[in-house]
N, C-alpha and C positions, 0 to 999 in steps of 0.2 A: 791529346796534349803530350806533348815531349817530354821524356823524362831528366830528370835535371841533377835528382841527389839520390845518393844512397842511404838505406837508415840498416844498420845493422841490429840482429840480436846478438851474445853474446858467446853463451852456452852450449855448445854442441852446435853454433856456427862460426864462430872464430876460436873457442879454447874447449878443447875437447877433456867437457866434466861426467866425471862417474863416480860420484859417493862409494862405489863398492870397491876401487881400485887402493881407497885407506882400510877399508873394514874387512880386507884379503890381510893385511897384514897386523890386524888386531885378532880377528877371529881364525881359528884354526882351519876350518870346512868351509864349502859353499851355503851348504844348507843353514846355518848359522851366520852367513854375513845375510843370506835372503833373510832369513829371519826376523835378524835386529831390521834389516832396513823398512820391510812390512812393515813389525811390529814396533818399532819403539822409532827411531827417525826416519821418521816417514815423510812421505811428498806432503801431505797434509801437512803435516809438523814445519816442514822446512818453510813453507808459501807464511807463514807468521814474519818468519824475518823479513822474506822479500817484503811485506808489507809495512814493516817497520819497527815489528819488535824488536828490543834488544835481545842478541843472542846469549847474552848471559841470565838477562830474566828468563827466556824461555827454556834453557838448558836447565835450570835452576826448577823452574816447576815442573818438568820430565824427568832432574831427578828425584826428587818427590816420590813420584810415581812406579820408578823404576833405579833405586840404590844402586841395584848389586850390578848396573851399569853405565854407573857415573862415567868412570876414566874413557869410555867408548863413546858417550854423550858428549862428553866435553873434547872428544878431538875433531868433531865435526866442525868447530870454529875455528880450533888453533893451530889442527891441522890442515888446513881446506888447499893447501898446494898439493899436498898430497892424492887430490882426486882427481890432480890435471893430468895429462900424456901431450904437453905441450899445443901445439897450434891442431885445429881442423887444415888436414892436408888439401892447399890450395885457395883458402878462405884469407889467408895474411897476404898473401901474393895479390890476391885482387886488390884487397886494400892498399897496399903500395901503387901497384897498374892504375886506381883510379885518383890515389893522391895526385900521379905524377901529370894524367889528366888533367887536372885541375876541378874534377867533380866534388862539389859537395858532400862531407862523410857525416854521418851520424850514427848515434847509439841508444837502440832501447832495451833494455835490460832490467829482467824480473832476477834482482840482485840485492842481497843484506849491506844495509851501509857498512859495516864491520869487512866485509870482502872488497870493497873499492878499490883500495891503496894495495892489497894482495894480487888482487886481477891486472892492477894497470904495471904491477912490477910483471906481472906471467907476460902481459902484453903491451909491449912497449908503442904499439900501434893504435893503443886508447889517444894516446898524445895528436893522432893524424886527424879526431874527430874533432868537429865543429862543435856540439853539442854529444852528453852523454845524459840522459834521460834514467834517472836509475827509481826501481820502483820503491827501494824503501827508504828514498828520501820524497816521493811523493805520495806514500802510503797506500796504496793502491796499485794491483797487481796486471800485467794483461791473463787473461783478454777482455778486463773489463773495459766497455768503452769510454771512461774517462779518463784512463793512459793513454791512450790516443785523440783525446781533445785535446789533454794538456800536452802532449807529442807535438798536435799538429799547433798549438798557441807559439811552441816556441821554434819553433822552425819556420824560415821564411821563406818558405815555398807553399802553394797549394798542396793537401795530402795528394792527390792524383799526379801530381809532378816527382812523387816522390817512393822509390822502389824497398821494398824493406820485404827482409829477409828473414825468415823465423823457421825452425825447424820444428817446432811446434802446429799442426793443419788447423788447430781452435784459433794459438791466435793469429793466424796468418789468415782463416774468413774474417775472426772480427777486427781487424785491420781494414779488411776487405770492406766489410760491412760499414765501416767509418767514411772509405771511399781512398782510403791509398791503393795503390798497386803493391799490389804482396805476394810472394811464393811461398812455398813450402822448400824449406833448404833441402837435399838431398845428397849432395858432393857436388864436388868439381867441375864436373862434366855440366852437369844441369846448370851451374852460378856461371860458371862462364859464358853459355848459350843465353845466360839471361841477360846478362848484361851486354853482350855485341846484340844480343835482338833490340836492344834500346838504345845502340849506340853510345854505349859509355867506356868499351872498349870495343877493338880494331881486330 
């Protein structure tokens, strides 16, 4: 079956994020930014918001937990531009290349409602997408397979007609496993090759 749209991820495929690039400039040492981000905001910690907690509830009871680092807990939300280095080199260029196409864009994104309106200002090319699919407004994170039922609900294409991009290998199989076409993002070199092998660029 011909491929027809694109569905992007977000995160280290179009906005190149690292929680450590704030926590370099709160904390003194490396060893102390690895630290706090092991130990006190963590990937565990962070996947609540994607799923829909408020970031203020959940900052609120990890300060609780951990006081004497409130001010560093609490810049993970209100600093979060801070953890960008702008665009993944060559990932916005495709996105223009397939608007101008006329290919179908989409967005699936394990993302905090609180970061929407921040992200779509870092990325003026949210605007380009048909649909943005954000997981903590549907409370459920990938790679569970009901982000990508309700993915493929509202997208009107067959999932198999539809290429998506994750830099993530979990949830790029269970994508797979749903029955979309899916890679594992890499760079440039590899998203280019993917998309002229599907004919969505020249």
């Amino acid at each position: 079956m011909a491929t027809k749209a694109v569905l992007w991820d977000l995160g280290n495929v179009l906005l190149d994020w690292q929680p450590a690039r704030l926590y370099r400039k709160i904390f003194k040492t490396e060893d102390a930014v690895q630290d706090f981000l092991d130990r006190i905001c963590t990937m565990q910690w962070h996947a609540d918001h994607d799923r829909g907690l408020s970031m203020e509830e959940n900052a609120r009871n990890l300060i609780a937990k951990h006081p004497e680092h409130e001010e560093a807990i609490l810049a993970w939300q209100s600093r979060f531009p801070e953890m960008i280095n702008g665009n993944v080199p060559g990932s916005v260029e495709a996105v223009r290349a397939l608007d101008q196409n006329n290919v179908p864009q989409y967005m699936l994104t394990n993302l905090p409602a609180e970061w929407v309106k921040p992200a779509q200002g870092l990325l003026p090319e949210m605007a380009l997408m048909r649909d943005v699919i954000v997981s903590a407004h549907e409370g459920v994170i990938k790679p569970d397979p009901r982000i990508y039922e309700i993915t493929a609900e509202r997208l009107p294409h067959h999932p198999s007609e539809v290429v998506f991009f994750d830099d993530r290998e979990d949830n790029v199989q269970a994508a797979r496993d749903f029955g979309f076409d899916a890679e594992a993002f890499t760079g440039q070199a590899q998203l280019v090759a993917a998309l002229k092998d599907r004919k969505l660029l020249s």
